[in-house]
N, C-alpha and C positions, 0 to 999 in steps of 0.2 A: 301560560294561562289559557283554559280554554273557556270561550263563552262566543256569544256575542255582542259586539257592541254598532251604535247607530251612530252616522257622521255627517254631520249637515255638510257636505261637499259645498267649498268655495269656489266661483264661478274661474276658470282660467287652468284649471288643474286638471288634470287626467285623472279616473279612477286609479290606474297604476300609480301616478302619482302619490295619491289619498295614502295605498296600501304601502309603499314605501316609509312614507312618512309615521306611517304607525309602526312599522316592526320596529324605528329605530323607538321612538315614544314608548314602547311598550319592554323594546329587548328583547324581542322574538320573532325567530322567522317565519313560524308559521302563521301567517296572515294571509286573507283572503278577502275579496267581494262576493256580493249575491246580484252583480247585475250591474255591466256598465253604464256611466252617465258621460253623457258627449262633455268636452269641456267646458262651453260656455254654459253647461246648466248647474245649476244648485239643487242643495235637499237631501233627502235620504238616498244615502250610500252602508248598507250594512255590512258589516265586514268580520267576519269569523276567523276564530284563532285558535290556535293548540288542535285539540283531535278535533273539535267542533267545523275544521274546514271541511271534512267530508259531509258536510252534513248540504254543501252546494247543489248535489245533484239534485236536492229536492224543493229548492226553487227555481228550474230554468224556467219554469212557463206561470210564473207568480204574476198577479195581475198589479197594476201601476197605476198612481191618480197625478193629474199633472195642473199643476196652473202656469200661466205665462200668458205672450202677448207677442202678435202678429203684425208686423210693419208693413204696410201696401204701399205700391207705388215701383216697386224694385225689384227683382228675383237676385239671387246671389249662387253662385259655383258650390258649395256648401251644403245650400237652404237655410243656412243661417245667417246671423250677424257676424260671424267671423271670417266668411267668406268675401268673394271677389264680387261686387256689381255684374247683372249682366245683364246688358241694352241698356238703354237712355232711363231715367227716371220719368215716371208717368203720372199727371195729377193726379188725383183721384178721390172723391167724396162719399166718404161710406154711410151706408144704413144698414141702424142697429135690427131691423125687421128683417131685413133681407139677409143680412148675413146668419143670421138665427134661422132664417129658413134655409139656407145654403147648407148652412152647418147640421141641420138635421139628414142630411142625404150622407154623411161620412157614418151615422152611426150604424152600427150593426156589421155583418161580415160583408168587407168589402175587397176588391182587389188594389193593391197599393206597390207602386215603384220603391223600392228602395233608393237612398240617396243614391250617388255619383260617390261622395267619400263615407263611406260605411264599411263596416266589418264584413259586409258580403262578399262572396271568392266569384270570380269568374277564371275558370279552369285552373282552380288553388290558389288562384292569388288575391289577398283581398281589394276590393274595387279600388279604396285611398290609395292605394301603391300606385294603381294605373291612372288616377285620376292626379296626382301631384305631377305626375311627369305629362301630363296633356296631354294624355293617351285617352281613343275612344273608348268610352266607357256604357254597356247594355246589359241593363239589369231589368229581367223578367218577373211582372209586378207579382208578388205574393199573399196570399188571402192572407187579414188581418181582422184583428177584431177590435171596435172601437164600441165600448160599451155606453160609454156617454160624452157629448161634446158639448158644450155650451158656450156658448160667446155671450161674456157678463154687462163688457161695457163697449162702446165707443168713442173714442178721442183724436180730433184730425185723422191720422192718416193710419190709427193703430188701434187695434182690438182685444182686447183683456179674456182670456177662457179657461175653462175646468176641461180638467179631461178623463175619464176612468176608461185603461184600455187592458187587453189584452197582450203577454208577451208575444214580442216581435215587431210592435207598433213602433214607426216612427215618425213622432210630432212635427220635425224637419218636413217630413212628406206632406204631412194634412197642409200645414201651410201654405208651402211652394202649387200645391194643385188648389188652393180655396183662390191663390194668386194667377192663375191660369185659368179659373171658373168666372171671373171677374175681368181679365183681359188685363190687370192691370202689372201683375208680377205682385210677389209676398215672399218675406223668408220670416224664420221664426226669430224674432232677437231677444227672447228670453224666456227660461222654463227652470221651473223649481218640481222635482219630483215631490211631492206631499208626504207618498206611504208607496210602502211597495209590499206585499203580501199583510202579511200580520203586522208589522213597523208602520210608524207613522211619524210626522215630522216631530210631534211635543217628545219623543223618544230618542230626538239627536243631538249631537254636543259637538260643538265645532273642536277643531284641530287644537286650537288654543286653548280652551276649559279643560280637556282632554290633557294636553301638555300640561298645562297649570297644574291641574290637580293630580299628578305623577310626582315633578317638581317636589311640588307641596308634601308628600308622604314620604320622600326620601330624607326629609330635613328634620333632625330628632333633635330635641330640648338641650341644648348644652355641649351639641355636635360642636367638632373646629369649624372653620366654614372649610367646605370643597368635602368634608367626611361624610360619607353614606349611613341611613342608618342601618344598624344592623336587623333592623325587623323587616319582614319582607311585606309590600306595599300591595298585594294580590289582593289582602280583607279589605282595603277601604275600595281600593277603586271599583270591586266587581261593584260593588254599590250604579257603576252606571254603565255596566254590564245587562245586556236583557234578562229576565231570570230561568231561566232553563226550563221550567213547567212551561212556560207564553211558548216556546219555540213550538214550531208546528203545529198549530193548536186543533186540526182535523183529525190528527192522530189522538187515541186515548193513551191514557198513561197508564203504568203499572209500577209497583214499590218492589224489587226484589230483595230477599233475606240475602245473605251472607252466601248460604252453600246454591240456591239459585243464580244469584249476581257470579260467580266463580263458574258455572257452567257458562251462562250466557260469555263471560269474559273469554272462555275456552272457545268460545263458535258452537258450543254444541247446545243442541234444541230443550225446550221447555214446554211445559204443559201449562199455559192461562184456562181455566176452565170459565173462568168469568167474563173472557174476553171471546166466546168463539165464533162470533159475528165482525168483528174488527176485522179487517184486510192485515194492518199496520199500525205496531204498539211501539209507544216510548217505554224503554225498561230505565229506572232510575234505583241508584244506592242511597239509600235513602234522600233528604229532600232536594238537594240540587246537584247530586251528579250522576249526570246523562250516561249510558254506558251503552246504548244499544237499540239502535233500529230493528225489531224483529218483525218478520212478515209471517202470515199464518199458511202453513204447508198442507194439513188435514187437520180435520175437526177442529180441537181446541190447541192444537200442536204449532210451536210456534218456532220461527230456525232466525236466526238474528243476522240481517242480511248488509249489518255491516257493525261490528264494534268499535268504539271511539275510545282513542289512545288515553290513558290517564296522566296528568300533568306530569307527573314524574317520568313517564316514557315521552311525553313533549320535549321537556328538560334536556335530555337524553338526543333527540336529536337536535334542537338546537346547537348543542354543543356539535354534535356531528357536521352541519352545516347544512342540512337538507331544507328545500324553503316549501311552504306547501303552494301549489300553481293557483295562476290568476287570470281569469280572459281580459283584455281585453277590445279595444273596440275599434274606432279610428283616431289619431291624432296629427290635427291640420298643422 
């Protein structure tokens, strides 16, 4: 099946995880993510399938809103809650003023450490590999952009916040440094992604609703028990599928006829005259199947600069056994 679908990620699970647990749920290898989520965090996790995984390269640098909450008093090996204590616990009495003024110094472009266990390579290898083994670990801060940060509430020793950032941000960081701005030590111990490009959280379904309602469409009126039914379950579920117009929504769309759609499907170029302002058009076969990223080359001339497998050639490698790739991130 190719689409997308939205996954309110369970706290303790790797996004590899997530993606696993869907090809078996779904019965296809070609699954993917749009952006990993550390373990301990929840929330949108999108995940694309059939020809629809190529469609990754056009969220690496998708903007993310995040809520969660900040425990003072302690730093951790991590920056998170899953991590190791590091130094003594420190009391410490927070104000909800001051931290809102703190907090307005992270926003905008700033320069930012990466953790110690992150997907960053220091000379190819990524940092967690060096940091599991207790190895020194020096990572060279990177401009990042944090478009908005707020701290909502205060309670004893922990602080509740929204966050809309730019890709490559990591919320691990603000923490551990808002805890070193204060003297007192901080890691993050919990973060729910909201939305991440165009996705949002009312658009996700956990692992279980997902399985349930798979379950639920294989089992026909008067089946034996353990018999399959013989209709194929792809019409109800795409139901919680995103619907293929929403994907990309910066791009315009276009309707191809039959003998247009069949060139496009060949790679070879097309004339939108209506579109010769667009950089990049979604081409569709009629109302929800995607067939083609085309970018404009001249004038109104447009060259389709990647086409998307049709289920049936999905099918096809399935059965062959190819899986489509998946980044991800670090796992403590």
């Amino acid at each position: 099946m190719n689409g997308v679908i939205i996954v309110d990620k369970p706290a303790g699970w790797t996004s590899h995880d997530v993606v696993n647990r869907m090809r078996r749920i779904l019965g296809q290898r070609s699954v993917g993510h749009l952006g990993t989520l550390d373990p301990l965090a929840t929330g949108v996790l999108p995940l694309v399938t059939g020809g629809l995984t190529r469609l990754a390269q056009f969220y690496t640098t998708s903007e993310k809103t995040y809520e969660g909450t900040i425990r003072f008093g302690f730093a951790t090996n991590t920056y998170d809650a899953d991590g190791e204590p590091v130094g003594e616990p420190t009391p410490v009495t927070l104000s909800l003023d001051h931290l809102q003024k703190l907090a307005a110094k992270f926003q905008g472009l700033i320069e930012q450490v990466p953790p110690p266990f992150s997907a960053k390579k220091i000379q190819g290898v990524p940092a967690y590999k060096l940091a599991r083994k207790q190895q020194e670990v020096i990572l060279k801060p990177v401009q990042v952009e944090i478009k908005e940060f707020a701290i909502i509430a205060v309670e004893n020793n922990r602080a509740t916040f929204r966050a809309r950032v730019a890709s490559g941000t990591y919320m691990r960081s603000v923490a551990h440094e808002l805890g070193q701005h204060l003297g007192c030590g901080a890691h993050l111990e919990s973060l729910r992604r909201t939305s991440v490009a165009e996705f949002d959280i009312a658009q996700a379904h956990t692992l279980e609703q997902i399985e349930s309602f798979t379950k639920s469409c294989h089992s026909e009126p008067g089946a034996k028990p353990g018999e399959e039914s013989a209709l194929p379950c792809h019409a109800g579920i795409a139901d919680l599928f995103i619907h293929p117009r929403q994907l990309l929504p910066q791009f315009p769309s276009v309707t191809a006829d039959e003998p247009t759609a069949a060139r496009i499907r060949s790679g070879r170029p097309i004339n939108l005259p209506d579109l010769s302002r667009a950089r990049q058009v979604k081409v569709f076969a009629g109302q929800t199947d995607l067939i083609a990223i085309a970018t404009r080359v001249a004038g109104t001339l447009f060259h389709p600069k990647i086409v998307l497998a049709t289920e049936s050639q999905e099918l096809a490698r399935n059965k062959s056994g190819r899986e489509a790739p998946d980044s991800e991130g670090w796992n403590p």
